[in-house]
ChimeraX commands (.cxc) that place a marker at each C-alpha (Angstrom):
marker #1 position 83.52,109.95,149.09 radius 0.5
marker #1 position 81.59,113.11,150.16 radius 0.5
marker #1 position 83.47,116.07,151.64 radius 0.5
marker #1 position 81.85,117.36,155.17 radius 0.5
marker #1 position 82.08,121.05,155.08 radius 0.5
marker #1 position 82.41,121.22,158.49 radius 0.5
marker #1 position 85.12,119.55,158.90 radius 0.5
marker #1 position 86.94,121.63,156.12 radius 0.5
marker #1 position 86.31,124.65,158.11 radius 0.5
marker #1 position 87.81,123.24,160.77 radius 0.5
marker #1 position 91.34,122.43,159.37 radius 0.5
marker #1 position 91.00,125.70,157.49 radius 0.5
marker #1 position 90.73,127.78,160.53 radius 0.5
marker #1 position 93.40,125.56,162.28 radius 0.5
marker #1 position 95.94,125.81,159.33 radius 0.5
marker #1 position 95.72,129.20,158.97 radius 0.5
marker #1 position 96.46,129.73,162.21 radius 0.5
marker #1 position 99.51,127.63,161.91 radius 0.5
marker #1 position 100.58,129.64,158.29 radius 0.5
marker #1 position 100.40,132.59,160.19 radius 0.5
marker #1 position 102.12,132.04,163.07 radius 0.5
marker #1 position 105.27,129.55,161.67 radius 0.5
marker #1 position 105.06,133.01,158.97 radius 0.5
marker #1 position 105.62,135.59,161.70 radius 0.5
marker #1 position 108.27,133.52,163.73 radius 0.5
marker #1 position 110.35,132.65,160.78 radius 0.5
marker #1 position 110.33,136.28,159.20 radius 0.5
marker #1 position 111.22,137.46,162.82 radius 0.5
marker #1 position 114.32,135.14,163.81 radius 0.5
marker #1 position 115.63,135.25,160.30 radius 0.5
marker #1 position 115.85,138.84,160.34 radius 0.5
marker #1 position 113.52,139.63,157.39 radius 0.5
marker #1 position 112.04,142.69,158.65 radius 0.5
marker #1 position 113.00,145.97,161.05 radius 0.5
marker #1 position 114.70,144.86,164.45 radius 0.5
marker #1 position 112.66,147.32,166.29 radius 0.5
marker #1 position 109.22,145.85,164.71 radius 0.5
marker #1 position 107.80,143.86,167.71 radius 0.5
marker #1 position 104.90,142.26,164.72 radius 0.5
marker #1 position 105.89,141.99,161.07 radius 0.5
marker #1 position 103.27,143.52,158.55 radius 0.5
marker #1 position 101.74,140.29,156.88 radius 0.5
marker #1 position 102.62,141.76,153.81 radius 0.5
marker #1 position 106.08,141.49,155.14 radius 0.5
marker #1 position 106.06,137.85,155.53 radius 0.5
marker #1 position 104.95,137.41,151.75 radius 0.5
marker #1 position 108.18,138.69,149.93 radius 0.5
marker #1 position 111.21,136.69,151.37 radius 0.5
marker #1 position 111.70,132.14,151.42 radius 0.5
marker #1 position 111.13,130.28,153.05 radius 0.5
marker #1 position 107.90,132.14,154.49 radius 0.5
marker #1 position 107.01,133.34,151.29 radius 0.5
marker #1 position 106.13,130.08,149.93 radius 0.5
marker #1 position 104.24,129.30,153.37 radius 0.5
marker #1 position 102.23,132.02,153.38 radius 0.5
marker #1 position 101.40,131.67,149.36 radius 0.5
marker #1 position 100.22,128.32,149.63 radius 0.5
marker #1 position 97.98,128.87,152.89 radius 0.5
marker #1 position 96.39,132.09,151.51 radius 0.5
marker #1 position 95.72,130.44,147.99 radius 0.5
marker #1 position 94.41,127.39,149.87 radius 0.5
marker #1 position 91.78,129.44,152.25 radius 0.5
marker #1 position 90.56,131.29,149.30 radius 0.5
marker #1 position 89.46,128.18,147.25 radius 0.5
marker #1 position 88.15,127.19,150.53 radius 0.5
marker #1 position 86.45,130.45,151.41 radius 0.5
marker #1 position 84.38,130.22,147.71 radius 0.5
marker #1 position 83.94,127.03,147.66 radius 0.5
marker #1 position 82.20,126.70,151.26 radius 0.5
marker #1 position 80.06,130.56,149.91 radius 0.5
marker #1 position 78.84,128.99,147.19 radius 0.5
marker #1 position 77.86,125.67,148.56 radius 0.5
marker #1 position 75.86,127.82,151.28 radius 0.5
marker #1 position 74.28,130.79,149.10 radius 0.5
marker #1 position 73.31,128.79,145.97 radius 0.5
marker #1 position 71.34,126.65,148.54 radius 0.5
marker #1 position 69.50,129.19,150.23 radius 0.5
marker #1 position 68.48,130.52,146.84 radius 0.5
marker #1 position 66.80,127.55,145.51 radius 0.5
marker #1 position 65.09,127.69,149.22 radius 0.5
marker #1 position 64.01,131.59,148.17 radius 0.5
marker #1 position 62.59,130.40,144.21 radius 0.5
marker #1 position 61.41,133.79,143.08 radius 0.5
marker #1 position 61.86,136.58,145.64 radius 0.5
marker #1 position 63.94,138.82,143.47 radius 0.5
marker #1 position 65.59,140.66,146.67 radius 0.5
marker #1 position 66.49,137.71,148.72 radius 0.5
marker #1 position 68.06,135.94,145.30 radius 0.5
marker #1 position 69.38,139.66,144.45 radius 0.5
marker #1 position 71.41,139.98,148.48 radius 0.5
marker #1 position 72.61,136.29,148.03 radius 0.5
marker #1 position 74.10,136.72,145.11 radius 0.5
marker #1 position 75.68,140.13,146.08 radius 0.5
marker #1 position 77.24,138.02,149.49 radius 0.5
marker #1 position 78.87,135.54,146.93 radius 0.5
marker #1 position 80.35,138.18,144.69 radius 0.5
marker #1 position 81.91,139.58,147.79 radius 0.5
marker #1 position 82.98,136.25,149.19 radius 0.5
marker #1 position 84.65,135.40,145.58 radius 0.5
marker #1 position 86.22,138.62,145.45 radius 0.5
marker #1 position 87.74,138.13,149.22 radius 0.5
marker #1 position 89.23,135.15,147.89 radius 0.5
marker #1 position 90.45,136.50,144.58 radius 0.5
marker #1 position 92.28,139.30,146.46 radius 0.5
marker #1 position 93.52,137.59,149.33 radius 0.5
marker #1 position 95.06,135.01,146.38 radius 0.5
marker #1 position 96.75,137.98,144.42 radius 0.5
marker #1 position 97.95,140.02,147.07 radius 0.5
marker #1 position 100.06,137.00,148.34 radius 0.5
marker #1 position 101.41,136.37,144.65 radius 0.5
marker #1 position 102.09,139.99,144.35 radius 0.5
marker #1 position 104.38,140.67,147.36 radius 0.5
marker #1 position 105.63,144.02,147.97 radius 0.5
marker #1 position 109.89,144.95,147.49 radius 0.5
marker #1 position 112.21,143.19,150.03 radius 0.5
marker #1 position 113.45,147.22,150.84 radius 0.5
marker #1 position 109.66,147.29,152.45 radius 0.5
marker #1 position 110.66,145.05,155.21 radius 0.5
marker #1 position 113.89,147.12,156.44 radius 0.5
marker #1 position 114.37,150.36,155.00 radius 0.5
marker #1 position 111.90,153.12,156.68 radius 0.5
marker #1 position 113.49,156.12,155.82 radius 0.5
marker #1 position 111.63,158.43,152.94 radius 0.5
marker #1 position 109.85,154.74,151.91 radius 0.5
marker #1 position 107.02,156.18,150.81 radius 0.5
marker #1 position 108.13,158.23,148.12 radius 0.5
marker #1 position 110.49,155.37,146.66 radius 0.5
marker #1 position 108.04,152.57,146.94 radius 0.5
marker #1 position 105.11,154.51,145.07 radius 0.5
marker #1 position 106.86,154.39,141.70 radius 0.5
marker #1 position 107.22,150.01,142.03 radius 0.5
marker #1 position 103.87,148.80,139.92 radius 0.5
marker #1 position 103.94,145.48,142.44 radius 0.5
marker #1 position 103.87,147.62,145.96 radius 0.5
marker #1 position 100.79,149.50,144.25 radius 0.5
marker #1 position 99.43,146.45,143.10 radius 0.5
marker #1 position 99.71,144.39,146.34 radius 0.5
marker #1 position 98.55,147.27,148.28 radius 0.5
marker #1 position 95.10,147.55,146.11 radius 0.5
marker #1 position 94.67,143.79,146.27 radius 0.5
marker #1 position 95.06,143.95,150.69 radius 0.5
marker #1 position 92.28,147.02,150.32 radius 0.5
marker #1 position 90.21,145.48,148.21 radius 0.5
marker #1 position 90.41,142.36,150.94 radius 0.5
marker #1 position 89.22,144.16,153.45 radius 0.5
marker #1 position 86.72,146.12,151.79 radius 0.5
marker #1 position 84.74,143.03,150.68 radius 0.5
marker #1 position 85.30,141.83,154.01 radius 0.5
marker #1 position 83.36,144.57,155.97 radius 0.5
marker #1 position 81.08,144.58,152.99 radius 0.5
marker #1 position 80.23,140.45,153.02 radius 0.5
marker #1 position 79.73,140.77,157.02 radius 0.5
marker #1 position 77.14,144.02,156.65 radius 0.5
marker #1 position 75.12,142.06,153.54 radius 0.5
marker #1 position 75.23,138.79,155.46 radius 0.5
marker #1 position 73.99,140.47,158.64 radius 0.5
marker #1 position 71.16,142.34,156.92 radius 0.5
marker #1 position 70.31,138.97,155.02 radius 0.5
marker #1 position 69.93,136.75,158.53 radius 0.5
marker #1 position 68.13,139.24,160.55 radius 0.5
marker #1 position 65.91,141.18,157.72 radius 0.5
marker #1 position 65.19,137.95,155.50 radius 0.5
marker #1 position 65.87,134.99,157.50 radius 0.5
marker #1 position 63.93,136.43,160.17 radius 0.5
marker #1 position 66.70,135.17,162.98 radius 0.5
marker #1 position 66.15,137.04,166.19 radius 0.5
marker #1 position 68.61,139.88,167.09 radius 0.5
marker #1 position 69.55,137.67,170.63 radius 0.5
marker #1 position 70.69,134.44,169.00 radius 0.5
marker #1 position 74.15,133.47,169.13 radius 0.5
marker #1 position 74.99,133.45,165.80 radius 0.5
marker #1 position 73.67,137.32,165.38 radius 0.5
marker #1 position 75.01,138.50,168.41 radius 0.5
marker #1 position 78.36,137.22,167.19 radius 0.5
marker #1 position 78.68,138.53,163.92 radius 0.5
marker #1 position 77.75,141.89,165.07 radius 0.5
marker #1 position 80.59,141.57,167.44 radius 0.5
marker #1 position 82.18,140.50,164.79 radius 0.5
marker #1 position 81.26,143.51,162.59 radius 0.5
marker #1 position 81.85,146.15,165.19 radius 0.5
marker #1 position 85.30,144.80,166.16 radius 0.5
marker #1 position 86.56,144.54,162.27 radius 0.5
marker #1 position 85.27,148.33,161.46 radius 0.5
marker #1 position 86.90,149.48,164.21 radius 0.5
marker #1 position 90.26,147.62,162.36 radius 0.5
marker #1 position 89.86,148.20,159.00 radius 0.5
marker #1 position 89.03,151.74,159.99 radius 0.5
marker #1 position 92.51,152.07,161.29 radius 0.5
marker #1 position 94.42,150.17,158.68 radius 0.5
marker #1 position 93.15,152.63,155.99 radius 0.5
marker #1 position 94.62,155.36,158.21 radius 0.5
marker #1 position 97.71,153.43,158.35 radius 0.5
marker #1 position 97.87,153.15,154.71 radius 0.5
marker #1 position 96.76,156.80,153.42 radius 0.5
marker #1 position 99.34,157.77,155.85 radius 0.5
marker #1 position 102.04,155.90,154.73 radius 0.5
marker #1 position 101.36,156.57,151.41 radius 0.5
marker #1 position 100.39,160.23,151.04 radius 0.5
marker #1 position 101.62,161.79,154.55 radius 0.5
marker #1 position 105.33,160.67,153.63 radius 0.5
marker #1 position 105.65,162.75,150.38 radius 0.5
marker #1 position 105.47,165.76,152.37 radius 0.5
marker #1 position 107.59,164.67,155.36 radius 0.5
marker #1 position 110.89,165.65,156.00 radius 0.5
marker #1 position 111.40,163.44,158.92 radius 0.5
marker #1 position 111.73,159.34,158.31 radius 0.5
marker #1 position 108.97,157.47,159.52 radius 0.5
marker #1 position 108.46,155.90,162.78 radius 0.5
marker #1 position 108.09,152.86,164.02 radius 0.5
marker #1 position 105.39,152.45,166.26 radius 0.5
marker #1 position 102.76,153.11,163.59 radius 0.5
marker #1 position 103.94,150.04,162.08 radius 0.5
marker #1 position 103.74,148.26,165.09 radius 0.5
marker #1 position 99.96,149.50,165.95 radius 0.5
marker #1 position 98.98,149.05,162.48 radius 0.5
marker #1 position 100.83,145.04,162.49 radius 0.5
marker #1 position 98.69,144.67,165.66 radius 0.5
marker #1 position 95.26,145.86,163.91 radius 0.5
marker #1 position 96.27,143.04,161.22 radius 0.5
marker #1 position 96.22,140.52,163.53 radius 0.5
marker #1 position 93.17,141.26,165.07 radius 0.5
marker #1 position 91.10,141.59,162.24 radius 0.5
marker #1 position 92.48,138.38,160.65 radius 0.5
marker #1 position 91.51,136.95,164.05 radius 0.5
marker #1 position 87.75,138.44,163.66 radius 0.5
marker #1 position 87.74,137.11,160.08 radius 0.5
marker #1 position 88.64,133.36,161.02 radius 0.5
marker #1 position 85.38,133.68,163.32 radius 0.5
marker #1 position 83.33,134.97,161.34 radius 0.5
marker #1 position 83.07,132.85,158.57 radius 0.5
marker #1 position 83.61,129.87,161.05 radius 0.5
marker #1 position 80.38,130.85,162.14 radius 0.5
marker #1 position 78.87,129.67,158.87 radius 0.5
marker #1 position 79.45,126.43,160.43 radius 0.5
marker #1 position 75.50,126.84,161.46 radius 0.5
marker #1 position 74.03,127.32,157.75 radius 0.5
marker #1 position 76.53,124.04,156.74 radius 0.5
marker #1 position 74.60,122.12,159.18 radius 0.5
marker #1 position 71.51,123.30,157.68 radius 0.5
marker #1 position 72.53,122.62,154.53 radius 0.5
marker #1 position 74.22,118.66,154.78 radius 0.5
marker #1 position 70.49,118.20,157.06 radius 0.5
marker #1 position 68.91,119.12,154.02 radius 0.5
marker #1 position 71.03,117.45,151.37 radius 0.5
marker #1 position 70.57,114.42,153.69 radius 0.5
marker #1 position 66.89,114.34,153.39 radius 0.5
marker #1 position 66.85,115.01,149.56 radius 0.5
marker #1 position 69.13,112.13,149.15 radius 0.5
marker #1 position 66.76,109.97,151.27 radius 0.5
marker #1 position 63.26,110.96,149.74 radius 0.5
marker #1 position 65.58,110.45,146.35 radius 0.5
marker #1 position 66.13,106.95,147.85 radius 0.5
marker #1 position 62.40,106.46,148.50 radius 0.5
marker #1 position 61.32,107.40,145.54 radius 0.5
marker #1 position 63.61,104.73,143.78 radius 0.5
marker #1 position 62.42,102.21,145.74 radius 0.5
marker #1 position 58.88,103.27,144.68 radius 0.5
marker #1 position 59.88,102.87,141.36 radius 0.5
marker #1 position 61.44,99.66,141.79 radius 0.5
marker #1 position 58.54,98.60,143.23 radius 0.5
marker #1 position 56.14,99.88,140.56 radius 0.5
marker #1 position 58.28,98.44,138.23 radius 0.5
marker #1 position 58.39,94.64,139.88 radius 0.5
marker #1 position 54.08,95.02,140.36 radius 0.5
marker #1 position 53.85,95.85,136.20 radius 0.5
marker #1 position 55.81,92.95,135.30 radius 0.5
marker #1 position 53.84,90.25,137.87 radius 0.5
marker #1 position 50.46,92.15,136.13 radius 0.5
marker #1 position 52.21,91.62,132.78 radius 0.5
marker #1 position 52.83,87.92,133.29 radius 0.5
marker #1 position 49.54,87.35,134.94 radius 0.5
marker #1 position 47.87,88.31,131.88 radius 0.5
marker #1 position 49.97,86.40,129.73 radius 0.5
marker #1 position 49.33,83.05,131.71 radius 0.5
marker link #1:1,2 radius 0.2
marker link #1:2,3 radius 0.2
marker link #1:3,4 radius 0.2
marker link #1:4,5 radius 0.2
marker link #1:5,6 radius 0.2
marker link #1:6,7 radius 0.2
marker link #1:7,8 radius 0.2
marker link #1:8,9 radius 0.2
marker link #1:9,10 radius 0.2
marker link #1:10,11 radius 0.2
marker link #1:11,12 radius 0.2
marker link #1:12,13 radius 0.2
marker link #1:13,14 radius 0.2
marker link #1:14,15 radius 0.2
marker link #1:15,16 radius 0.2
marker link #1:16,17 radius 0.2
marker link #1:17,18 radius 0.2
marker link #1:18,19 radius 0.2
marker link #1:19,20 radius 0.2
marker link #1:20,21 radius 0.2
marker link #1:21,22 radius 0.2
marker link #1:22,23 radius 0.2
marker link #1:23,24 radius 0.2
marker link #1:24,25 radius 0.2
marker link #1:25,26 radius 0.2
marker link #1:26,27 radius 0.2
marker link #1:27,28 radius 0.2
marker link #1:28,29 radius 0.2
marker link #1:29,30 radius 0.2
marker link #1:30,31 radius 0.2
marker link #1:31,32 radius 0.2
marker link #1:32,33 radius 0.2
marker link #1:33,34 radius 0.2
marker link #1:34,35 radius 0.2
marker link #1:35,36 radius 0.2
marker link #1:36,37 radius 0.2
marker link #1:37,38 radius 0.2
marker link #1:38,39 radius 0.2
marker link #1:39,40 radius 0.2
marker link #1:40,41 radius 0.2
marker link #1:41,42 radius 0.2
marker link #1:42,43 radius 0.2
marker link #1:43,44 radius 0.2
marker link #1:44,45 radius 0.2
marker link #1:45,46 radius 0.2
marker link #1:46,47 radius 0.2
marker link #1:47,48 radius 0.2
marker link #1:48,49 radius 0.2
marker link #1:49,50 radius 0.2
marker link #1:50,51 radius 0.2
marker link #1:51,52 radius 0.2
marker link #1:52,53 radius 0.2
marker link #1:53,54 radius 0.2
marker link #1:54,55 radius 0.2
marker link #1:55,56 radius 0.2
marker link #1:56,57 radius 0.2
marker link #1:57,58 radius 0.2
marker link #1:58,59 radius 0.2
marker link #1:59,60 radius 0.2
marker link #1:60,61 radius 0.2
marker link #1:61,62 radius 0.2
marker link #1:62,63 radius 0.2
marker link #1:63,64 radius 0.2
marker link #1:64,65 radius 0.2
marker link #1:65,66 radius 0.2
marker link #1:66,67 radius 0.2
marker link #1:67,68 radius 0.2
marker link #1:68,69 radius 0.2
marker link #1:69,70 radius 0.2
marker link #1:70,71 radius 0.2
marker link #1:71,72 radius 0.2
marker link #1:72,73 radius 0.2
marker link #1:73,74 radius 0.2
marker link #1:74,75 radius 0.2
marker link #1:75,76 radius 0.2
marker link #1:76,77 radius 0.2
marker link #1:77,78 radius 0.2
marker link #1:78,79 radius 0.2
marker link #1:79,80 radius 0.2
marker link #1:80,81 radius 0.2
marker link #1:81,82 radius 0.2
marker link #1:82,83 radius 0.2
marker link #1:83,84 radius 0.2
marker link #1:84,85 radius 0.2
marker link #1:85,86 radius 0.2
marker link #1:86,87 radius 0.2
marker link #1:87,88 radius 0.2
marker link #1:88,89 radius 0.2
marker link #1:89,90 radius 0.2
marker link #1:90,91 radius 0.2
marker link #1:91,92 radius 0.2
marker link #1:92,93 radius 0.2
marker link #1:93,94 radius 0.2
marker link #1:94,95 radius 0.2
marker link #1:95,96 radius 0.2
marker link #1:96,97 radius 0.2
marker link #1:97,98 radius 0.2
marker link #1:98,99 radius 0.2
marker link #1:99,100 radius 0.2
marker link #1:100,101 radius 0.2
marker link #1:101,102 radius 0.2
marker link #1:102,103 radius 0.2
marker link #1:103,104 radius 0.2
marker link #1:104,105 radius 0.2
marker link #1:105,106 radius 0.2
marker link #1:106,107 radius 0.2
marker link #1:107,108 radius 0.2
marker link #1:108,109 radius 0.2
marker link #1:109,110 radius 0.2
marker link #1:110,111 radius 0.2
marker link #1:111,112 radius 0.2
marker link #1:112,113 radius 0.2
marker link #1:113,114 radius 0.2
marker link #1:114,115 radius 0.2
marker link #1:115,116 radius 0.2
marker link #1:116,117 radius 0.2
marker link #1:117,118 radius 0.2
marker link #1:118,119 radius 0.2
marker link #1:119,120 radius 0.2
marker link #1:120,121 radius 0.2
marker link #1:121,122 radius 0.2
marker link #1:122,123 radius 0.2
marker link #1:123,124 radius 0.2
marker link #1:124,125 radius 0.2
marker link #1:125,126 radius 0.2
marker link #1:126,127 radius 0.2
marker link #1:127,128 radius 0.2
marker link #1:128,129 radius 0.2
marker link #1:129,130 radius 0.2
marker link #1:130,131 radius 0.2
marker link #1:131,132 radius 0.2
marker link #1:132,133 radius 0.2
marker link #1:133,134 radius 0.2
marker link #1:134,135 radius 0.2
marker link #1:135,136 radius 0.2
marker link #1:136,137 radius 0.2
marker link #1:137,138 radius 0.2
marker link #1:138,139 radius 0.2
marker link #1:139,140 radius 0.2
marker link #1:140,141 radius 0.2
marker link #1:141,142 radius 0.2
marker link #1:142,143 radius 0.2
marker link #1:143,144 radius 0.2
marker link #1:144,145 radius 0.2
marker link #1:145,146 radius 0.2
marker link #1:146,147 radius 0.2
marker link #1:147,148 radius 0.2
marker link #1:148,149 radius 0.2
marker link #1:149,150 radius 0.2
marker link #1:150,151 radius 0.2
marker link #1:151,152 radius 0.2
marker link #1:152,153 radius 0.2
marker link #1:153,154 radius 0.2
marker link #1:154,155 radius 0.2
marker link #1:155,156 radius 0.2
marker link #1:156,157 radius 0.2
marker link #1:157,158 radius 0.2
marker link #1:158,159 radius 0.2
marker link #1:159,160 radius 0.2
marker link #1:160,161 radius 0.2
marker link #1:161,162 radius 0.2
marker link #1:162,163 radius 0.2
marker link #1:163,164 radius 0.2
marker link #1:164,165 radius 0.2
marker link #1:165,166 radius 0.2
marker link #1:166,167 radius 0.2
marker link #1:167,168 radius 0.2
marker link #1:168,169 radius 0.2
marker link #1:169,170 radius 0.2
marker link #1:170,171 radius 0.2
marker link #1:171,172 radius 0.2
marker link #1:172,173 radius 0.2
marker link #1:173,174 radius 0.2
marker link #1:174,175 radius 0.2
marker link #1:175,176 radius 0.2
marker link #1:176,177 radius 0.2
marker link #1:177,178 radius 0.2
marker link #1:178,179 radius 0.2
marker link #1:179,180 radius 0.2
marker link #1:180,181 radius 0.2
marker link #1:181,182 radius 0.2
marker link #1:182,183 radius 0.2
marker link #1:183,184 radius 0.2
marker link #1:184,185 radius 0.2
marker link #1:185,186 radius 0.2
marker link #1:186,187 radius 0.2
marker link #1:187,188 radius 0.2
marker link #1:188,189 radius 0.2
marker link #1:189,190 radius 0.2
marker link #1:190,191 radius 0.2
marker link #1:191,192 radius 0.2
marker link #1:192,193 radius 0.2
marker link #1:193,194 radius 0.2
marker link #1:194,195 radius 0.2
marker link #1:195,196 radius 0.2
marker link #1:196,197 radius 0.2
marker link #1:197,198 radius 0.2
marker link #1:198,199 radius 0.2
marker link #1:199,200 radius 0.2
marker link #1:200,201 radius 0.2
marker link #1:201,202 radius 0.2
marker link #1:202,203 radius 0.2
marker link #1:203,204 radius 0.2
marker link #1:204,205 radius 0.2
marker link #1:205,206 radius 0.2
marker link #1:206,207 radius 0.2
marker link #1:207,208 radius 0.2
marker link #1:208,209 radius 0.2
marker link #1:209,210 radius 0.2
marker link #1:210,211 radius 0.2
marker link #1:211,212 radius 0.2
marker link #1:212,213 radius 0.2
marker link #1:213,214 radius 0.2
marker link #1:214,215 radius 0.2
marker link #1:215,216 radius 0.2
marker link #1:216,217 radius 0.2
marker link #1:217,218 radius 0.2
marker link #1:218,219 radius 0.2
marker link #1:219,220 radius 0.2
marker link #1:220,221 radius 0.2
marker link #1:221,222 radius 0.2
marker link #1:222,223 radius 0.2
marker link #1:223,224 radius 0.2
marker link #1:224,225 radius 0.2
marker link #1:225,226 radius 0.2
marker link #1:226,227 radius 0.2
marker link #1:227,228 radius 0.2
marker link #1:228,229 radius 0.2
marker link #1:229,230 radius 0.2
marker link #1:230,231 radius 0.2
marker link #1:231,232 radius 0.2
marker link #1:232,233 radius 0.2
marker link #1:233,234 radius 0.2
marker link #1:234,235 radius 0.2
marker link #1:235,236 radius 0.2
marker link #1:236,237 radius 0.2
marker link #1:237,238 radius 0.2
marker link #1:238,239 radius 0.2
marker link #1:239,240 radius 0.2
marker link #1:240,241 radius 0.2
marker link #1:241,242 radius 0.2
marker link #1:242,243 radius 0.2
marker link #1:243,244 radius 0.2
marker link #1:244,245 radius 0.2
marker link #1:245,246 radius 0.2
marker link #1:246,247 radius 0.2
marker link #1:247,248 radius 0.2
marker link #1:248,249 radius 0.2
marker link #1:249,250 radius 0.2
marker link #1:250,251 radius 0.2
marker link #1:251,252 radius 0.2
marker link #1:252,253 radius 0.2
marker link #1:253,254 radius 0.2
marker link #1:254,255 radius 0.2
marker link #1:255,256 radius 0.2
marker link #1:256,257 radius 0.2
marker link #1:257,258 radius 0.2
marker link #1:258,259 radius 0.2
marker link #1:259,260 radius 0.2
marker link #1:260,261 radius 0.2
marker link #1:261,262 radius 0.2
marker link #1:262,263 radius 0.2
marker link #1:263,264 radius 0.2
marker link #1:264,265 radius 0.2
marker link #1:265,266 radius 0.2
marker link #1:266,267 radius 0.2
marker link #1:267,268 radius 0.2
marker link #1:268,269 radius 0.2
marker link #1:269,270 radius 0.2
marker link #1:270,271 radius 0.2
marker link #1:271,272 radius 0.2
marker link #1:272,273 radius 0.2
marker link #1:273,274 radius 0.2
view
C-alpha cells in the first residue's frame, strides 16, 4: 500500500486544527487558566488532562509528519542537484531545520510548564525562573520558532535563487506572505517572552493581563501561518509522486525488456540445439 503525501498533509493540517481548537475550549470551560484570559497560551493547554494528552499526541503526531514529508521532498531534489555543492549544501540545511521544528515542537509539549503558570500572575516571573521544566519548555517553544523563520528564509532563497521559480508565482508570492506575516509574530512573541522573563524581576507591580492576551493572539496567528506554509509543499509532493511515478514505469519497461531479452535467448538457445 503506498502512502500519498498529499493526502497526509491534508488530515495533518485538518487535525491540527481540531487539537487546537477542542485544546483551547476544554482548557477554557474547565477553568484551567486566568478567568480574565480571553485566549489561553498554548503552553497553557499542555500542563493540565484531559487537554494535555490531546495536545501531546497531536504535536508528537505533526512532527513525525512534518520530517517525514521534509525528507521525502529534500532528499529528492538532491539526487535531482548530483554535485552542486551549494544547492546539496541549502537542502540539507532546510532539513536540519525542518527536523529540529519537529524535535522541539515534540519536547516542548512533553515538557509542559507548572500548573501555577496558568492562574497565578502575580510576581510569576521571579518564582517560575528557578523550575528547570518552565526553562526547559520555554527554550524548546524558542527554538520552534526560530527554525521556523529560519526553514521559511532558506526555503525561499532555495526556490527563487536555485530553482529559478519566478518572484510572481503563487507559491512564492505566498510564502513571502507567509514570511512577512510570521516575522512580524515571532518578532513579538520574543518581546513577550524577554519581558515576562527579565522585565518582572525588577517590577514591583504584578503583571497584567492584556500582554498575555496579545501575545495568546500572536500564537495563534503564527501557528495559522505555519499550517500554510508547509501545506504549500503540497506543490513539490506533486512533483515528486510525478516523478516517482515515471521511475516506477521506465523500471517497469525495463523489466519487460528484460523479460523479453530473456524469452529471445532461450528460442536462440533451442534453435541451435535442434
Amino acid at each position: 500500500m503506498k502512502i500519498q503525501l498529499n493526502k497526509v498533509i491534508d488530515l495533518t493540517t485538518y487535525l491540527v486544527l481540531l487539537v487546537l481548537g477542542l485544546a483551547i475550549f476544554l482548557c477554557s470551560i474547565l477553568d484551567h487558566v486566568h478567568p480574565s484570559l480571553l485566549l489561553p497560551l498554548i503552553s497553557m493547554t499542555e500542563n493540565q488532562l484531559p487537554e494535555q494528552a490531546i495536545m501531546q499526541f497531536g504535536l508528537i503526531f505533526v512532527s513525525v509528519v512534518v520530517i517525514v514529508i521534509q525528507t521525502s521532498i529534500h532528499y529528492h531534489r538532491m539526487s535531482i542537484y548530483g554535485n552542486k555543492f551549494l544547492h546539496r549544501l541549502v537542502l540539507r540545511m532546510i532539513l536540519i531545520f525542518a527536523v529540529l521544528i519537529g524535535a522541539f515542537l515534540s519536547l516542548q509539549a512533553v515538557i509542559p510548564v507548572p500548573t501555577k503558570f496558568n492562574h497565578d500572575f502575580q510576581q510569576m516571573g521571579i518564582a517560575l525562573n528557578n523550575e528547570y521544566s518552565f526553562v526547559l519548555h520555554l527554550a524548546c517553544y524558542l527554538l520552534f520558532f526560530l527554525n521556523t523563520f529560519l526553514h521559511m528564509i532558506f526555503s525561499l532563497i532555495f526556490v527563487v535563487f536555485f530553482e529559478k521559480i519566478s518572484w510572481k508565482s503563487a507559491r512564492v508570492i505566498l510564502r513571502i506572505t507567509c514570511l512577512v506575516v510570521f516575522s512580524a509574530m515571532f518578532v513579538n512573541i520574543l518581546f513577550g517572552v524577554f519581558h515576562f522573563v527579565f522585565d518582572t524581576k525588577n517590577a514591583q507591580d504584578p503583571l497584567t493581563i492584556q500582554p498575555f492576551n496579545f501575545h495568546a493572539f500572536s500564537e495563534i496567528i503564527s501557528i495559522i501561518i505555519i499550517i500554510v506554509y508547509f501545506r504549500s509543499f503540497k506543490t513539490e509532493l506533486k512533483v515528486l509522486e510525478v516523478t516517482t511515478l515515471a521511475d516506477s514505469q521506465n523500471q517497469s519497461k525495463k523489466k519487460q525488456q528484460q523479460q523479453q531479452q530473456k524469452k529471445n535467448n532461450r528460442k536462440r538457445l533451442t534453435k541451435k540445439d535442434k
